[in-house]
Every structure is written in structure tokens, then in C-alpha cells.
N, C-alpha and C positions, 0 to 999 in steps of 0.2 A: 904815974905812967902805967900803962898796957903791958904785960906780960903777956907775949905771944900764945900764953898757953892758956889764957883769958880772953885772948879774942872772938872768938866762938859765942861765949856767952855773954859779951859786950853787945857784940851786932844781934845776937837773938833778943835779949831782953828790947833793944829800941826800936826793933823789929816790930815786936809784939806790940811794944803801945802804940805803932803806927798803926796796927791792923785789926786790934783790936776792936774797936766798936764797929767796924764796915764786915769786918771776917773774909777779908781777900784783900790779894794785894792788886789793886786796879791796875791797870797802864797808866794812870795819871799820878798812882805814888810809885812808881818806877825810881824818879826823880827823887823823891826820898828816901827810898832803898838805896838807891847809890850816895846819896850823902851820909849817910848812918853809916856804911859801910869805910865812906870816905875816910872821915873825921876818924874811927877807930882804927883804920889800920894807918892814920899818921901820927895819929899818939902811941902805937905798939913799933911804931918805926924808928922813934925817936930812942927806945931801949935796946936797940942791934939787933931788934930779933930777925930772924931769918924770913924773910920777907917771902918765900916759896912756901912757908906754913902759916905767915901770918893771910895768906890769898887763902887757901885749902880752908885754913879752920875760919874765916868772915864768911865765905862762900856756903861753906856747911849752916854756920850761925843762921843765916837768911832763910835754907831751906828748914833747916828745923824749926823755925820761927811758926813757916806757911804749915807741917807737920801738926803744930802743936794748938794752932788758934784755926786753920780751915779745916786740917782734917776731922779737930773735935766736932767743930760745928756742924759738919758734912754727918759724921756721925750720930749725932742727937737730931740732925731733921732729917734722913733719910729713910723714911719711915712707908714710903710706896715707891714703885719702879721709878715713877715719874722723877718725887724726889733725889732718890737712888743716882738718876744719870744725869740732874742738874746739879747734887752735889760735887760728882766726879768730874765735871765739866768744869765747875768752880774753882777744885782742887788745881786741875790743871792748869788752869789760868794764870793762876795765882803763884805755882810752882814756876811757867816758864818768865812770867814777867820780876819773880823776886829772883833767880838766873840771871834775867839779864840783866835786871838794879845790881847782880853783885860784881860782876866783869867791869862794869862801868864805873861802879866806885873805888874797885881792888886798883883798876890804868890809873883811877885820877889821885886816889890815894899813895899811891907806888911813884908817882912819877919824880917825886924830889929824892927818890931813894938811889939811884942812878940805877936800880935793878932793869933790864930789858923787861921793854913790857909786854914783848913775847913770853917771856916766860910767867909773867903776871896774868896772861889772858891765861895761858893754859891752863897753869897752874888754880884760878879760881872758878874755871871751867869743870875741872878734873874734880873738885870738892862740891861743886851744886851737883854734879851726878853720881857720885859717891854716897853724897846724905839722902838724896832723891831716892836712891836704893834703899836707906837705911829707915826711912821715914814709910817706904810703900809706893813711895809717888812716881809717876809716869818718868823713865828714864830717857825718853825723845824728848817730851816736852825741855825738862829742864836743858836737855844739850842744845835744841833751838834754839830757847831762851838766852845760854850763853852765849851762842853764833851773832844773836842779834845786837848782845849789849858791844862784842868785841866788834860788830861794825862800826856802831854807832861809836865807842868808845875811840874808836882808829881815828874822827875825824878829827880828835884831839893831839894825837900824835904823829909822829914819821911815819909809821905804816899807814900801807896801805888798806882799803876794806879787804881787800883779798888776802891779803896775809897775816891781818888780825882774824882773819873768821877760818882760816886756817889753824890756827895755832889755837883758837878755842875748839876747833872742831876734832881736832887731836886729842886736844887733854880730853876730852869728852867721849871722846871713845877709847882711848885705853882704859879709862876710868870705869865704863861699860865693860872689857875686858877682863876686870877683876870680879866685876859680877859672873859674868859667863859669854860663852862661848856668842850664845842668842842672842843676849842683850847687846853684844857687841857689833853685829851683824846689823842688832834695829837700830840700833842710834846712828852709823854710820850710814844705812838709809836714810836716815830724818836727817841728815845734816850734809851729807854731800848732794851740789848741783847745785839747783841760786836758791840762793836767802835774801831777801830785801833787795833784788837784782844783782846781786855778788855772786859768782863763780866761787864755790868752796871744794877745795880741795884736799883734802885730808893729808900729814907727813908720816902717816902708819901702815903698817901692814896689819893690825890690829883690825878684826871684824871682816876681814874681805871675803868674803863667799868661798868655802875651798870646791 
């Protein structure tokens, strides 16, 4: 079994061999970011661990994953502007689509735990923008990327789209919040008003323009 304080480097290392030889994580492995993430956080679930950090640290595992195999590689070819801003474009991609593989695996992985999976959206919202900080990486992108897994992931559950892309659009910006004052400001930019035709409303006062 998963010791909660192993999941992090569960979901990154299967991460990694997914991403490995392509060096991004497409829209089409989305689908396997959320099963990676599935499968570990229902064998860490299975030893009581606190399902509000086993979300935080899967969520993290994933971005650090995209950190560690697209940021190198963005690094070793960005060798002209051109390069330069199709790295960073890569980078980004690949940050909001492994976001939202991890909201979507944390709902489906969580869902035998009887934890709300309100608090699983947010909660592994709140860890892709967290490590997104911690890696470098664009911190709108990855809270999109969350918004869009917790749509997509609602259609699995009793929420609705609007109250799953709520409830990631929160963790996502308080999460901004501990970065600073600015970051808190953009990412609630990037994520309230529609996403994927959803109405997203934020439950913070966190970021609001003073």
C-alpha cells in the first residue's frame, strides 16, 4: 500500500514514463494522467490517509512530473527566440492539460472514499497551482486546466458543472494567494466567467481587486 506521504512521487514517476519520449503531456494523454493519478490515490486510500493531502500531493506529483521532463527539454532546445516561445508554449500546454488529468483522476480516485468531492476538486486544484509556482510554471494556466478537469470530472458526479468549476476555481486561487497578492489577482482573472460554456464563480474573497 500508498503511504500518503508517497503519493507525490507515485503519480510523478508514472507520469514521467508517460511523457517521457513525446516531452508534453498532449490533450490525448489527459486520459492517462487521470488514470495514473486514479489508481494511486485508490491504493493510498485504502491506508486512511487523509484524502485532502493525498489530492494536494497527486496534484503536485503531476505538475512536477511536466517540471521535470518539459521544462528540461524546453531548456536544452531553447536555444533562439523562436525556439524560446514554442518552448514556453509547450511548457504551458502541458502544465494546464497535466491540471486537468489531475482533478479528474483525484473525483474518480476519491469517489469510494465518501470524501465530498468538493473538497477533492479543490483540494487538488489548490496543489497543481501550488507546484506550478514551485516548478516556474504559468499559474493561470494550470488553474484552467483545473477548472476544466473539475467540469469535465462533475459529469461523473452529483455536481453540477458549475459547482465543480467553482470549487476548483477557489482552491486555485487561494492557492495563488499564498504566492502573492498578483498572482492571486491573475489567476482569478483566468478562471472566473465561462470555461467550456460554465459560468465560474469563485467562493473567495481571495484575489479580488482592492
Amino acid at each position: 500500500m500508498v503511504d500518503e506521504r508517497d503519493i507525490g512521487s507515485k503519480v510523478k514517476d508514472g507520469i514521467v514514463g508517460v511523457i517521457r519520449g513525446t516531452g508534453e503531456i498532449t490533450a490525448a494523454a489527459v486520459e492517462t494522467v487521470s488514470q495514473t493519478v486514479q489508481v494511486a490515490l485508490r491504493e493510498a486510500g485504502a491506508t486512511g490517509g487523509s484524502v485532502a493531502n493525498l489530492a494536494i500531493n497527486a496534484a503536485k506529483g503531476t505538475i512536477d512530473a511536466v517540471g521535470e521532463i518539459v521544462g528540461k527539454a524546453a531548456a536544452t532546445t531553447a536555444d533562439t527566440l523562436a525556439k524560446t516561445v514554442d518552448a514556453a508554449t509547450l511548457t504551458a500546454s502541458s502544465v494546464g492539460n497535466a491540471a486537468k488529468g489531475a482533478v479528474i483522476g483525484t473525483v474518480r480516485g476519491t469517489a469510494e472514499t465518501g470524501v465530498e468531492t468538493v473538497t477533492a476538486i479543490s483540494m487538488a486544484a489548490r496543489g497543481a497551482v501550488t507546484e506550478a509556482s514551485h516548478v516556474g510554471a504559468d499559474l493561470t494556466t494550470a488553474a484552467v486546466g483545473a477548472v476544466e478537469g473539475a467540469i469535465e470530472a462533475a459529469k461523473s458526479t452529483t455536481l453540477t458543472a458549475e459547482e465543480a468549476a467553482s470549487a476548483a476555481a477557489t482552491g486555485a486561487i487561494e492557492a495563488a494567494g499564498e504566492v502573492s497578492d498578483a498572482a492571486a489577482v491573475r489567476v482569478r482573472g483566468a478562471v472566473e466567467g465561462t470555461i467550456q460554456g460554465v459560468k465560474v464563480i469563485a467562493r473567495t474573497a481571495v484575489g479580488r481587486p482592492k
